[in-house]
N, C-alpha and C positions, 0 to 999 in steps of 0.2 A: 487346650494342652492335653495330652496324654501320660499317665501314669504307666513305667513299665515294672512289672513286680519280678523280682529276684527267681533267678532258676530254684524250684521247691518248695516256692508259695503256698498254702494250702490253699483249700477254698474259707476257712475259716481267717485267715489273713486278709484273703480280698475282700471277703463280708468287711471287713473294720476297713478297710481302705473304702468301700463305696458307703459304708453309715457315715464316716467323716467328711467322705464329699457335703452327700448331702442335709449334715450337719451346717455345711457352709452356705445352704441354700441352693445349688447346682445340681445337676444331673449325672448319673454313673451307667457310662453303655461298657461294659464287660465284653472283650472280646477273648477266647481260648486259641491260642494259634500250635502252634506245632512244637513250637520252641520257645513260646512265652503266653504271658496272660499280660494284655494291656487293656488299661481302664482306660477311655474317654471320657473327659467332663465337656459337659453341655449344659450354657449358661454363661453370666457374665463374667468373668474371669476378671477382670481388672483394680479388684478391689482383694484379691486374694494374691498370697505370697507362693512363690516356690518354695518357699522352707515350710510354709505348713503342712505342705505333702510331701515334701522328700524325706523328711524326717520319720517320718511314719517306719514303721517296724517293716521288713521284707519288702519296702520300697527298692528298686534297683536306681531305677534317673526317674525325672519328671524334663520332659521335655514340649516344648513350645509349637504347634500349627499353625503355620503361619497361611497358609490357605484358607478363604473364606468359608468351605465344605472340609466339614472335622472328620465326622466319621464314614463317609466317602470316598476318604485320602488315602492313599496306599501307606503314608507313616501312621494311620491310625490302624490298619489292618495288612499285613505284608501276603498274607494267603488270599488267591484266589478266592472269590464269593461264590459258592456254586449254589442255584435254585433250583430247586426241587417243585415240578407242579404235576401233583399225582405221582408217575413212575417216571416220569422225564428228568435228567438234568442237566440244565442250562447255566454254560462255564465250566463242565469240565472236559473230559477228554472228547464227546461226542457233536456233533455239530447240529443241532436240531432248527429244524423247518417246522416251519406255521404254516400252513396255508388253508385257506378255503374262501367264498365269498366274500365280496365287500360287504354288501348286507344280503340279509334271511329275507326270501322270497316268497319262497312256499315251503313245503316238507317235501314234496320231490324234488326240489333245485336243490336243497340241501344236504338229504341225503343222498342223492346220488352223487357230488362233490364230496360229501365226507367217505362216501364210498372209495372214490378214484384217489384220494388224496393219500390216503390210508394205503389201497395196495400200492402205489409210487414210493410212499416212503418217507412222508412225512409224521412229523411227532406231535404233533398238537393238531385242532382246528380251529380256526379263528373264523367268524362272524360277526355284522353289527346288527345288533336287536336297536338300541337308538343311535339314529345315524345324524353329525351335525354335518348341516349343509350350506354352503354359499349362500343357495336360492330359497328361501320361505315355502316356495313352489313343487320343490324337488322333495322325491320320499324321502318320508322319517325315518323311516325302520318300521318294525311289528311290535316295538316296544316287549310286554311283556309274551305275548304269543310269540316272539321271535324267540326269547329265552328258552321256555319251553321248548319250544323246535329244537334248538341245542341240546338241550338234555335228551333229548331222543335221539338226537345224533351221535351224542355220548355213548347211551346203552347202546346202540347199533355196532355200533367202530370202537369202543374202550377209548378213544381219544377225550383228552382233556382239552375242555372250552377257555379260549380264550376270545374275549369279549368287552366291546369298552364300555365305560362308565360317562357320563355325559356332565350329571348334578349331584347334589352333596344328599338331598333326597332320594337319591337312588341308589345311593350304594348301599342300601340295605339286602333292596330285592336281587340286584343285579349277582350280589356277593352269594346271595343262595343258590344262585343257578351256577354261578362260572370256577370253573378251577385257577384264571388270574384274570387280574381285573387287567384292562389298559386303561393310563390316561393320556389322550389322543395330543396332538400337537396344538391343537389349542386351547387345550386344559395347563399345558404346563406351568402357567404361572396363578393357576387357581390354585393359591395355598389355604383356601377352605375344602375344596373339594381333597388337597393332598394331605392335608389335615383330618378329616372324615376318614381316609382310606388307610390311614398310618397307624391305626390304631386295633386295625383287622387284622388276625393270623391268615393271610392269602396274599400270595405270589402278586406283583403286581405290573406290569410292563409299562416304561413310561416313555414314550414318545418324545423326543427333542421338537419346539417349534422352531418352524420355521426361519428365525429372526433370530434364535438364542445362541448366543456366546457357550462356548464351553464350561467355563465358570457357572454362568445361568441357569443349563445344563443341568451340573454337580447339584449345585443350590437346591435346586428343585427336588431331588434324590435326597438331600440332606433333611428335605420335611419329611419326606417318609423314615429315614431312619430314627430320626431324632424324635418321630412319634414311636418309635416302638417299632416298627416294620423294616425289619433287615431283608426281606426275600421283593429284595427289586431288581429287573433287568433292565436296563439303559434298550433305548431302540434309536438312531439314526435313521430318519426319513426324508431326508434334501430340506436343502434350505435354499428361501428367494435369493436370487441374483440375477444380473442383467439377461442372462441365459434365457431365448422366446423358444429357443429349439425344442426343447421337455419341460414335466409341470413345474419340475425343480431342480436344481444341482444336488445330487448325492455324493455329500461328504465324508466321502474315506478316509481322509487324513483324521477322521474324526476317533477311529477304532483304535489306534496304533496309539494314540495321545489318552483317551481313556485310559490303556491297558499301562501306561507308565502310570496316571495321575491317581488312576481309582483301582479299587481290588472288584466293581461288580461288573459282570458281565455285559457284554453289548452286543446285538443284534443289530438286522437292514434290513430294511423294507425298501427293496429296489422297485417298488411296483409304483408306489407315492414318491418316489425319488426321483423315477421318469418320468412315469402317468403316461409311459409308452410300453407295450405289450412286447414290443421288437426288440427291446434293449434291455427288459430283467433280465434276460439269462444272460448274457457277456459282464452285467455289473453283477450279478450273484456271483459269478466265477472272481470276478476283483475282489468282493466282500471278504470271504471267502480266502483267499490270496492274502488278503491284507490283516488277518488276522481274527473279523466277527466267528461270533459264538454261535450264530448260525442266522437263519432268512426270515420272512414271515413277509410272503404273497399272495395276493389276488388269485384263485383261480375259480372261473365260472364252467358249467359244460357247454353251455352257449352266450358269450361274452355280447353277442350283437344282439341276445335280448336282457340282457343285465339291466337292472333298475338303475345301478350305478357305477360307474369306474368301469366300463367296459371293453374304454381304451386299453386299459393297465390290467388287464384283466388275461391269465395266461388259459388258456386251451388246456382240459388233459393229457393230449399228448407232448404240447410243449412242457406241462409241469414234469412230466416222465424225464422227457430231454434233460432238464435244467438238473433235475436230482441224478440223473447220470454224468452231467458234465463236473459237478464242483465235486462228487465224491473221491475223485482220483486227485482234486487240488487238495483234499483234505489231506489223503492219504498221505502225499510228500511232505505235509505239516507236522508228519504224526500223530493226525487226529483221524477220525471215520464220522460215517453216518448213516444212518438206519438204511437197512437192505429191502427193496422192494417184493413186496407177496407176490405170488404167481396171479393172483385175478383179485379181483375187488372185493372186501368184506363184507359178508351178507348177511353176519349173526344176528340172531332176533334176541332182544330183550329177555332178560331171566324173566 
């Protein structure tokens, strides 16, 4: 349930409204909206009355969630979520792109991608330092040298590292290198791993699998909040269906239902949604169209010697393209997106 406190609440009113929550044994997430202060309680509710909280002084209502996901729920939070990773934010007016490698190859594969990507126009850079794989066979990643790499990517281009997390053991080290963590599509039902990250002040991007329900989904977003960790963005990546044509169906109807059910932002990776090179840029302009908060693709500068996803993997010229084609979809939305430099960033490290 949600507590909504009266217009002119102080802060010293909602202190006694969350000491008596957890007087009751439950949880107080405090949310500030624009036009109110509502408390979330987290925890078992069923042995507690509405009158023990409505009654409370500068109480306005105490009202009921009837969704499995509390503080996820747009009756829990009516404003927009917007995350902030470094000087980027994702969920508000701006449409921000990820892009770079599936995984960190070397330091010239890397940086010269974080080069291109940077003057095209993207806002972040994404990389795997451990990469899960199908095959036992197939590379891992650079693990911690892959990290590193990244931060050198960082000083080079000022872009913030986005980077996934694999085990509950590594999100120590991983969290030192990256400006957000990911937890990949088949992490999402590790509620230890989401447990371990919920708990860190960093941005976190969380991957929908393959298999999950909406609900599911939410749920999964609910560990992180519910530990502490409000700076999540939802990511859609296809899900399995009878479909042999591409790696996966990319579910758009995914974004549009979000943005009624949840207040946190959501992103697409049309790169894992096709696992086709030929068809990110027509589904980024749908994305895009359909209401996400912006992309996060593959691009290698030569995808036919990629360690991995090479298929899905877009060309620097085509990444140019794609940032040229969805900026004017933006546009008619009322929204923009970052304007690309005249040539590639070449800053050296302070």
């Amino acid at each position: 349930m949600i507590i909504v406190m009266k217009s002119g609440a102080t802060g010293d009113d909602v202190r006694h409204v969350v000491e008596r929550i957890e007087e009751l044994g439950l949880k107080a997430h405090v949310s500030q909206g624009t036009e109110r202060t509502v408390i979330g309680i987290i925890g078992d509710e069923r042995f507690i009355k509405k009158e023990q909280l409505s009654l409370l002084p500068h109480v306005d209502d105490v009202i009921p969630i009837l969704k499995p996901y509390k503080l996820a729920s747009r009756e829990f939070k009516q404003e927009n979520t917007i995350v902030k990773v470094r000087d980027v934010s994702i969920g508000g007016e701006e449409i921000v792109v990820i892009a770079g490698p599936c995984s960190v190859e070397s330091e010239e594969q890397l940086l010269e991608t974080a080069e291109v990507v940077k003057a095209a126009g993207a806002s972040l850079l994404r990389g795997g330092a451990f990469k899960p794989r199908t095959s036992p066979y197939a590379f891992q990643g650079l693990g911690e040298d892959g990290l590193k790499l990244l931060a050198t990517a960082r000083e080079r281009t000022g872009l913030g590292i986005v980077t996934e997390v694999l085990e509950s053991s590594d999100v120590e080290i991983v969290a030192e290198y990256a400006d957000m963590l990911q937890v990949g599509a088949r992490n999402m039902h590790n509620t230890k791993l989401l447990r371990s990250i919920s708990s860190l002040d960093k941005p976190v991007l969380l991957k929908r699998n393959f298999s999950a329900t909406l609900n599911e989904f939410l749920m999964s977003a609910e560990y992180l909040l519910a530990g502490g960790n409000s700076r999540v963005v939802l990511c859609e990546r296809g899900i399995r269906t009878f479909v042999e044509y591409t790696r996966n169906t990319l579910d758009l109807n995914i974004v549009p239902a979000v943005k009624q059910l949840s207040h946190l932002p959501i992103i697409v990776d049309p790169s894992h949604g096709t696992g086709r090179h030929d068809l990110i840029i027509p589904m980024s302009r749908a994305a895009i169209a359909a209401g996400a908060d912006g992309l996060i693709v593959e691009v290698h500068p030569h995808p036919e010697k990629a360690f991995s996803d090479g298929d899905q993997s877009l060309t620097p010229d085509d990444f140019r393209q794609l940032i040229a084609q969805v900026r004017p979809i933006a546009e008619v939305l009322g929204r923009k997106s970052a304007e690309p430099t005249s040539s590639p960033v070449r800053s050296k490290p302070a």
